[in-house]
Structure formats: structure tokens, C-alpha cells
C-alpha positions as CSV (number, residue, x, y, z in Angstrom):
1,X,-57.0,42.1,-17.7
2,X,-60.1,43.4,-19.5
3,X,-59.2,41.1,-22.1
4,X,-59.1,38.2,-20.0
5,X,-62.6,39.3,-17.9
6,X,-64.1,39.7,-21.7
7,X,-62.6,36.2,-22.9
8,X,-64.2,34.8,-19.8
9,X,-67.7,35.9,-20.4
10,X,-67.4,34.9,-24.1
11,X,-67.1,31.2,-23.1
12,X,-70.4,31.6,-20.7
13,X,-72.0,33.0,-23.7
14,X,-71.0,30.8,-26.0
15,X,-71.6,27.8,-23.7
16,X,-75.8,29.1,-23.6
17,X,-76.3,30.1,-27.3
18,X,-76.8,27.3,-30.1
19,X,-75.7,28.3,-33.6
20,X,-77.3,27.1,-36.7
21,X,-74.8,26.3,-39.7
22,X,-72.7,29.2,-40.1
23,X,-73.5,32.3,-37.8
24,X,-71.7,35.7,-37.4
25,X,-73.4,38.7,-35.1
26,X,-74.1,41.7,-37.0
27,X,-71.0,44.2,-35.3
28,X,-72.2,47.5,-36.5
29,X,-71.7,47.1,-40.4
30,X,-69.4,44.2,-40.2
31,X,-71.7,41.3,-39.9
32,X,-71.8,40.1,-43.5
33,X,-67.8,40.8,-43.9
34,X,-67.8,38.0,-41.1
35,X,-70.6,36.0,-42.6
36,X,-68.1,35.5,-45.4
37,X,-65.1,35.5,-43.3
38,X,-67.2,32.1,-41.4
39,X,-68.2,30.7,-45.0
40,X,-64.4,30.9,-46.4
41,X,-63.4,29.0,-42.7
42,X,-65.7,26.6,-43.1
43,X,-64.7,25.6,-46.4
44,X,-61.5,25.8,-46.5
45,X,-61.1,28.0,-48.8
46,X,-57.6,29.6,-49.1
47,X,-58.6,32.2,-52.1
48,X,-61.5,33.7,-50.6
49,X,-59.7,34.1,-47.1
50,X,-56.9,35.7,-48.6
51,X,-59.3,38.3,-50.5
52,X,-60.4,39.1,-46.9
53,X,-57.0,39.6,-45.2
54,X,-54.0,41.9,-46.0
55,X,-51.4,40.3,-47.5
56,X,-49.0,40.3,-44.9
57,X,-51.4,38.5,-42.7
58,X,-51.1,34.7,-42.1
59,X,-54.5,32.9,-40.7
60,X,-54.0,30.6,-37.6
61,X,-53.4,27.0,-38.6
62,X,-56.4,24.8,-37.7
63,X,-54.7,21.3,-36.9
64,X,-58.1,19.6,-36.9
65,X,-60.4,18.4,-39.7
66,X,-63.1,18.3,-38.3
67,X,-65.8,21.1,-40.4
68,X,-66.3,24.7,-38.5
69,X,-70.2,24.9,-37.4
70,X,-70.0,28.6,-36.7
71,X,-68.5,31.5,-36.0
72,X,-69.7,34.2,-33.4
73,X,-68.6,37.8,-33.2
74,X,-68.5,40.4,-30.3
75,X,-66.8,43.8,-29.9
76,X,-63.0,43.9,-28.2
77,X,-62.1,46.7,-25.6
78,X,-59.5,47.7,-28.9
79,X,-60.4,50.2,-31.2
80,X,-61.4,48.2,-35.0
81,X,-60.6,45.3,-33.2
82,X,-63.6,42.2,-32.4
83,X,-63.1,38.8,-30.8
84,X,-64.5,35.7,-33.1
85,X,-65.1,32.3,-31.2
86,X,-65.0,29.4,-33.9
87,X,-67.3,25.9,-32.8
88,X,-66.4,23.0,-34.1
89,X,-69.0,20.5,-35.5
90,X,-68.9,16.8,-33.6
91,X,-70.5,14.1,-33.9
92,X,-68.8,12.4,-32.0
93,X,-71.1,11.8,-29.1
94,X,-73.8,9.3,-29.6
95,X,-76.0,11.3,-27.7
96,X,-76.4,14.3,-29.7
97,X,-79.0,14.9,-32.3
98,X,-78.1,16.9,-35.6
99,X,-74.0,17.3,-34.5
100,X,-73.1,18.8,-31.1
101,X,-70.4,21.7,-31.0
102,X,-67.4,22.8,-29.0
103,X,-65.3,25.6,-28.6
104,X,-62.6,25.6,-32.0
105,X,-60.5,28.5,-31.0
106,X,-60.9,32.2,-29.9
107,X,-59.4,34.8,-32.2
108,X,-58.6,38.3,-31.9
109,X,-59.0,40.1,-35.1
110,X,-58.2,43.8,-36.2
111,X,-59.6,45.1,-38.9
112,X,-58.3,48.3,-41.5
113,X,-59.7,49.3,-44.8
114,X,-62.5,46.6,-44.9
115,X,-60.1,44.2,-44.3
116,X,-58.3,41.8,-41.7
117,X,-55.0,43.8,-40.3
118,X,-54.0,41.4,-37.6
119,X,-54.9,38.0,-36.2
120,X,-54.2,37.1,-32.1
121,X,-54.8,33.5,-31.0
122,X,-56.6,33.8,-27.7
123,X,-57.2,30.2,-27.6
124,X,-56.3,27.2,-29.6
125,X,-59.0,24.5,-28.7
126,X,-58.2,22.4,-31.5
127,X,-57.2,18.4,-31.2
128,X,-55.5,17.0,-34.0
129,X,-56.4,13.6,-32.1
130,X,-60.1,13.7,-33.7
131,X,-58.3,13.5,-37.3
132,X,-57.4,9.6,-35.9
133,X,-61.2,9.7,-34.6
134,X,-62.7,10.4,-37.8
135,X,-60.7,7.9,-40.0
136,X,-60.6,5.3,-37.9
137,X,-64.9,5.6,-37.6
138,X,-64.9,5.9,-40.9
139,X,-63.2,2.9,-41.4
140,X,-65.2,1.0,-39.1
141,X,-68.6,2.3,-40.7
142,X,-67.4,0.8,-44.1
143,X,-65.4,-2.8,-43.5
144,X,-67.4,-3.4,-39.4
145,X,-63.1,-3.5,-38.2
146,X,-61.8,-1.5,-35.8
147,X,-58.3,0.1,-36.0
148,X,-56.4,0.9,-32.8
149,X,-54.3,4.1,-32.2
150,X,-51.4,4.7,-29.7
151,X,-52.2,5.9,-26.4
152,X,-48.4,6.3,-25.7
153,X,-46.0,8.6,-27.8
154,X,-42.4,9.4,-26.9
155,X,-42.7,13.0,-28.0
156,X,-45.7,15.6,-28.1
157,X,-47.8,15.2,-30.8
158,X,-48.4,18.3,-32.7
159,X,-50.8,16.5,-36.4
160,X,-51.9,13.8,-37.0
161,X,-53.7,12.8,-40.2
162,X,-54.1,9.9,-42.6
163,X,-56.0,8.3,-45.2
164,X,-57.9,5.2,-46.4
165,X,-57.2,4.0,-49.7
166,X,-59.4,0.8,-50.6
167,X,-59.0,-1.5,-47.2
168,X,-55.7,-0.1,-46.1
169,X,-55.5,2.5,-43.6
170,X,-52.5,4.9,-42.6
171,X,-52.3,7.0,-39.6
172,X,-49.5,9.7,-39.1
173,X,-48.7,10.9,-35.7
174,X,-46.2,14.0,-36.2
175,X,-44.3,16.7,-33.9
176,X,-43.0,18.9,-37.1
177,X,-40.6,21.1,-34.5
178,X,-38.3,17.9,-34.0
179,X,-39.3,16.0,-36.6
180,X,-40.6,12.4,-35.8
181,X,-43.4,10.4,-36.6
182,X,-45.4,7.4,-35.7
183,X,-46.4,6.0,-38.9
184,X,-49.2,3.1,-38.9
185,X,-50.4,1.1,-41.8
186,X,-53.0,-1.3,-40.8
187,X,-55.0,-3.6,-43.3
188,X,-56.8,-7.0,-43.8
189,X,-55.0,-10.1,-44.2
190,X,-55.9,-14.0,-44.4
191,X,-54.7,-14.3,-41.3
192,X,-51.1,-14.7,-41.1
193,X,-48.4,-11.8,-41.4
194,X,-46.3,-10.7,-44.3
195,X,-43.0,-9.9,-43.6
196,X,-41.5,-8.0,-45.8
197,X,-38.9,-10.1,-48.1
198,X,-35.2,-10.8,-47.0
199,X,-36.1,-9.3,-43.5
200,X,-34.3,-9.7,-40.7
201,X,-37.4,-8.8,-38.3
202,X,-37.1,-10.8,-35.1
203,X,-39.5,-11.9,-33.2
204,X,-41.3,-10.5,-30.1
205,X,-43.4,-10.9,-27.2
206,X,-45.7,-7.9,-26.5
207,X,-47.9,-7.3,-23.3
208,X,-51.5,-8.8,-23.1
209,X,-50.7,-11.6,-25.1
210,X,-49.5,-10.5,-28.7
211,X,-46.6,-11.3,-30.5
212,X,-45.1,-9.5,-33.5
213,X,-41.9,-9.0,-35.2
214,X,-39.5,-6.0,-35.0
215,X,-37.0,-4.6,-37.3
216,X,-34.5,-2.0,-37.7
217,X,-35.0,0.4,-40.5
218,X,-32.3,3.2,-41.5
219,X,-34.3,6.0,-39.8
220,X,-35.8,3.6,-37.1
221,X,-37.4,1.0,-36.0
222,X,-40.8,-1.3,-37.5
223,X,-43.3,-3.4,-35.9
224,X,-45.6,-5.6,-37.0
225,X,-48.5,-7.8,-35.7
226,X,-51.8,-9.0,-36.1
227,X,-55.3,-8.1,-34.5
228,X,-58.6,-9.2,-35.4
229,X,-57.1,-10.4,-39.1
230,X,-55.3,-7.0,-39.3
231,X,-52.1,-6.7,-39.7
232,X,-50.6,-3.7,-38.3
233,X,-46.9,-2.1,-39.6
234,X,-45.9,0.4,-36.9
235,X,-43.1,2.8,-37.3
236,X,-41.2,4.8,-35.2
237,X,-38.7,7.5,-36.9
238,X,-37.0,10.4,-35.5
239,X,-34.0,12.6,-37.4
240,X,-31.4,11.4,-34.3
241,X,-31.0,14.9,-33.6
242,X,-33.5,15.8,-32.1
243,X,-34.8,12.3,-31.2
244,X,-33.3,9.4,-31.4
245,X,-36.0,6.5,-32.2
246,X,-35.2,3.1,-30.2
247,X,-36.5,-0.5,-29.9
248,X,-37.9,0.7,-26.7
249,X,-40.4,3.4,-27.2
250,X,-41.8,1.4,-29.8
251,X,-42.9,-1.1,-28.1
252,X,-44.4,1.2,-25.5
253,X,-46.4,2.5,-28.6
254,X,-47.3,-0.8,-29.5
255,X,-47.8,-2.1,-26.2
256,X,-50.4,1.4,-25.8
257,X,-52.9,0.7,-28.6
258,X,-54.5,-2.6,-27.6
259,X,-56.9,-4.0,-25.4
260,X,-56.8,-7.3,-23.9
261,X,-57.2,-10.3,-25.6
């Protein structure tokens, strides 16, 4: 209970202070430990966290990309224990001048011999959703197009991530406890589709006025359309054990990631 209370009043506090770059309160001699603890989070770096932490302790995955603006630091009601709240950077809000921030996650950490004992997730406030966010407006930024991403999924969603290599984009949408994925590969063409050769993709109507092609593939279905001169290759795949991928739920997928023409 006095966990909970303390978590509470953390948010407050966090909610009225405004960190610079990287921050960590001073927690009797421990503020620069955590000042390099925040630095290592921030970039990533696997080396330098794992000369902060005992071996036999395994740092929280972070399933978003987005960079870590801070990190503050209180005391815990445990004995060589303190709570860490990480902030996000986004800049995602047109509205906010020099990057806004939000909560990351809220960690509790022991500490013995100078060095991190234990790690408990308190709060997970990270949305692998903003990986799609930042490719996708970093695609638009370069090439003025804008790529469209499911707002339907069959499953739960656990990453997502992706790339952008020259004018193509790819987009992974993953749950790695079953495992399936939507896979979409979107780039520029002249204006009519490629299909890939010797296919036996048939055609289909799709709501608000698309049409597209769909074909079975040996771990599920594909597909493809055109938007705006982009042509889209959407894949659904499952393992058929855990899910089974069908001609159905893709083209809910589809059917979920544009808007009217």
C-alpha cells in the first residue's frame, strides 16, 4: 500500500517538474551513479549498463524507440531500494516547443555494493505504436507521401518496428508470445501494381472504394493495392498454432488503414 500511495505522488510530481536533457536527483551519494545509469538509458548503451548492474540482473525491455529525456530519482519505503521515473522525449505534438515529455516507465531498483541488485517494473508506459509514428513521419518529411498503418489487428500487438531503405518502407507489427506478424511493404510506383510473377492473386473489392489483389502464401495470406501511387504489399502470417492467419482478418487489416477516397 505504501508503495502504491508513494507511486501515486510520484506521478503528481513528475507531472509539475520539467527536466532538462538527462536529470537524476542527488539520493544521498547516489546521484552521479544515476546520472550515468540515465546517460547509458538514453543511449542505448548495453556495455555501460551492464557495468552498472550485477550480472544476474536483466534491465526491462523498452519496446519504444523513441530517445529517454530523463530520468528522476526518489527514495523507496525499502531499505537500498529508490524508485526512478523514465520520460520519454516527443515531439510528437505540434504544439510543443523544444520536445514535450511523458511518463516512459516507473522502475523499482535495489541497489548492493555500488551496484543494481534488482529491477521491479512498476509501470510500463511504453507504446511500441510511436515506432510506426516516427517512420512513417519520417517518411513523409523526406518523399511529402504519407504511409497508412492498420488500425485493426487480429491479435495484440506486443513491437512494432521497421525501416526505410531508399523509397521503400517496411512496417512490422509483431506479438512474439504467439508468433504472428503483419508485415507491410509500401513504396512508389508509376502507377499501376506489380504483381509478383506467375501469381495466382485474385482480385478484390475492399471498402471505401479500393481494390487490390489477394493471395495465399505458405504461412498466409498477401495483399496488395495502390494509394496515392503507392503500392502497398500487406501480409498476414501466424505459426497455425497459435494463430491461424485467414483471408478474413486481412482484409479487416486492410480495410483498417485507409481513409476515404
Amino acid at each position: 500500500m505504501k508503495l502504491k500511495i508513494l507511486t501515486l505522488a510520484l506521478l503528481v510530481v513528475f507531472s509539475l517538474v520539467a527536466p532538462q536533457f538527462i536529470i537524476a536527483e542527488s539520493i544521498n551519494n547516489s546521484g552521479e551513479f544515476f546520472r550515468h545509469f540515465a546517460r547509458a538509458l538514453h543511449d542505448r548503451d548495453e556495455s555501460k549498463l551492464n557495468s552498472l548492474i550485477d550480472p544476474s540482473v536483466k534491465i526491462p525491455e523498452i519496446k519504444e524507440n523513441t530517445p529517454i529525456r530523463g530520468l528522476e530519482t526518489l527514495p523507496s519505503p525499502r531499505k537500498n531500494t529508490y524508485v526512478i521515473i523514465g520520460s520519454f522525449r516527443d515531439d510528437s505534438f505540434d504544439d510543443c516547443i523544444g520536445g514535450c515529455q511523458r511518463i516512459a516507465f516507473i522502475w523499482e531498483v535495489s541497489m548492493k555494493s555500488d551496484r543494481i541488485s534488482k529491477i521491479k517494473v512498476i509501470s510500463d508506459e511504453a507504446n511500441p505504436f510511436m515506432n510506426e509514428l516516427i517512420l512513417t513521419k519520417e517518411y513523409k518529411e523526406k518523399f511529402n507521401k504519407q504511409i497508412y498503418g492498420p488500425g485493426y489487428f487480429p491479435f495484440k500487438i506486443t513491437h512494432v518496428s521497421g525501416k526505410i531503405s531508399g523509397k521503400k518502407i517496411t512496417l512490422y507489427y509483431k506479438n512474439v508470445n504467439t508468433p504472428c506478424v503483419v508485415n507491410i511493404h509500401a513504396e512508389p510506383t508509376a502507377g499501376e501494381l506489380i504483381l509478383p510473377k506467375g501469381n495466382m492473386y485474385k482480385p478484390i473489392t475492399l471498402h471505401k472504394g479500393y481494390k487490390g489483389f489477394i493471395g495465399e502464401l505458405p504461412e498466409g495470406y498477401e495483399l496488395i493495392l495502390l494509394n496515392d501511387k503507392i503500392q502497398y504489399n500487406v501480409k498476414l502470417i501466424g505459426d497455425s498454432t497459435n494463430y491461424k492467419p485467414s483471408k478474413r482478418d486481412l482484409i479487416k487489416v486492410v480495410n483498417s488503414m485507409f481513409p476515404p477516397k
